[in-house]
C-alpha positions as CSV (number, residue, x, y, z in Angstrom):
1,X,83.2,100.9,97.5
2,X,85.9,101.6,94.9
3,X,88.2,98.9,93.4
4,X,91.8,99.3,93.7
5,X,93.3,97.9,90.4
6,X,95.1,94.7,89.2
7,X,98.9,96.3,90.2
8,X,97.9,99.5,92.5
9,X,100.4,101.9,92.9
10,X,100.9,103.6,96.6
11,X,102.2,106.6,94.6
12,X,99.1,107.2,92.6
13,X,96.6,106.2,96.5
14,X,98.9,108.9,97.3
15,X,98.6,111.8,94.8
16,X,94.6,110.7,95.4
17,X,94.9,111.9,98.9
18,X,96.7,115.2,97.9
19,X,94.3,116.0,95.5
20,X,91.1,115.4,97.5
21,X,93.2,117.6,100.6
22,X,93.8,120.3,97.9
23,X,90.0,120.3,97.0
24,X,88.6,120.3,100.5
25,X,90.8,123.4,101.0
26,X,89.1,124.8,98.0
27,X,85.6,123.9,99.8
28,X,85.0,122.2,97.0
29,X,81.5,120.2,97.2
30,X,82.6,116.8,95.5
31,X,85.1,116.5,97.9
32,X,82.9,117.2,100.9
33,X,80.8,114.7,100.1
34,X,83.5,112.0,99.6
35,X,84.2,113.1,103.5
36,X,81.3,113.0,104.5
37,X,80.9,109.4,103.1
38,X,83.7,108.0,104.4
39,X,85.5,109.8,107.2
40,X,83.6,109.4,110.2
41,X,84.7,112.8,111.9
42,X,82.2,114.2,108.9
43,X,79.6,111.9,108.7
44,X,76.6,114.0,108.9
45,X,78.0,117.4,109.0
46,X,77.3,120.0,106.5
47,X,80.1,121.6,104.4
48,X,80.7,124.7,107.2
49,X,80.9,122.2,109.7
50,X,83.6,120.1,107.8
51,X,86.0,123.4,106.6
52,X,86.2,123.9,110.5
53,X,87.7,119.7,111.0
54,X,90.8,121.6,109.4
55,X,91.5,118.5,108.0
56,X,94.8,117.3,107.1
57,X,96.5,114.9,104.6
58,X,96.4,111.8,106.7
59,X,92.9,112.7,107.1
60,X,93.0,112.6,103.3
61,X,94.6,109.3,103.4
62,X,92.0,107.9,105.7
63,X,88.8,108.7,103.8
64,X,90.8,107.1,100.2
65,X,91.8,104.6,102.2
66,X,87.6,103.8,102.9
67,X,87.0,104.3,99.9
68,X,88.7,100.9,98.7
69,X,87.4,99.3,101.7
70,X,90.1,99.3,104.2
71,X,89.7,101.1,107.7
72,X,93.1,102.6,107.7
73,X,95.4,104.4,105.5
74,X,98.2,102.1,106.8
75,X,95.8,98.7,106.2
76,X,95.5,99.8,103.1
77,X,99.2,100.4,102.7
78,X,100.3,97.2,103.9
79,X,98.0,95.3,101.5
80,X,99.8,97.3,98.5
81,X,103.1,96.6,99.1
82,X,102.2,92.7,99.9
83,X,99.8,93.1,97.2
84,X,103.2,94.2,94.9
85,X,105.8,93.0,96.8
86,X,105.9,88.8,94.8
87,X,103.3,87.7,93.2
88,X,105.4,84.6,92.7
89,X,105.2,83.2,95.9
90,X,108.8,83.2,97.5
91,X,109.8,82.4,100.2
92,X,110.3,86.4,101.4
93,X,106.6,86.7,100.7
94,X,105.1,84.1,102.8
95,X,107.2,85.2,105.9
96,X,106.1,89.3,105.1
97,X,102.6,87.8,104.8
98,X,102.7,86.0,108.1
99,X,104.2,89.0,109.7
100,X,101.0,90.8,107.7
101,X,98.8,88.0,109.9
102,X,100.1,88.0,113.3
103,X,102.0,90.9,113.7
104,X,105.7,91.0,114.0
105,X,108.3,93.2,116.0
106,X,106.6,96.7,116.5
107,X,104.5,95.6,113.8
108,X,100.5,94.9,114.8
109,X,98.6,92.4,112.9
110,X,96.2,93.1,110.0
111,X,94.7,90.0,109.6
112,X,92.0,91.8,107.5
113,X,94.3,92.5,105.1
114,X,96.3,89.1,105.0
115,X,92.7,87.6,104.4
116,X,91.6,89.6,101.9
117,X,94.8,89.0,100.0
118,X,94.4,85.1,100.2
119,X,91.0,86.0,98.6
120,X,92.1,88.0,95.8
121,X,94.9,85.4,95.1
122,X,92.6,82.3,95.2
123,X,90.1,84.1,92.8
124,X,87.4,84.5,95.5
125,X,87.8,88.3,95.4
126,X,87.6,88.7,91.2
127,X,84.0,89.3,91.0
128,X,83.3,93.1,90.8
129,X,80.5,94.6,90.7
């Protein structure tokens, strides 16, 4: 699993997914075999197999999205902006955070993501391997 760095930018997970988009279309092997490792639709399936998924960019975004451990693109969105949004604590971030939790409006939980950002702040998640 990668690690997603101290202050993670959305804009650079972004560019990430172009760029591995851009080299599937370019049947590029590297980039097969990041699909094949981490988007289920091409687990197991050889490079021929893969061109015909026609995969698109939020298919992109799902396998980067893997790759740093979360199951979905927009998990792994949600924990970024949280991740960014205060790191001081306010009052704005606890209620986004408990919205993150237990879900809010049309918003559905992620309480994966809320946990692993209590981690990460409490110092449990530091340790990298």
């Amino acid at each position: 699993m990668r690690h997603l760095p101290d202050r993670p930018s959305l804009s650079h997970l972004k560019a990430q997914a172009k760029d591995l988009l851009r080299a599937y279309h370019r049947t590029n092997a590297s980039a097969f075999a990041r699909l094949r490792a981490a988007l289920p639709a091409a687990r197991g399936k050889d490079d021929a197999a893969i061109v015909a998924l026609d995969l698109r960019l939020h298919d992109a975004q799902s396998c980067v999205a893997r790759e740093y451990g979360f199951p979905s693109w927009p998990d792994l969105k949600a924990y970024v902006e949280m991740h960014n949004a205060g790191q001081e604590g306010d009052r704005e971030t606890r209620g986004a955070w408990l919205s993150l939790a237990y879900g809010a409006g049309y918003t559905r939980p992620r309480p994966d993501v809320a946990a692993r950002l209590v981690e990460e702040r409490s110092g449990a998640g530091r340790s990298r391997s």
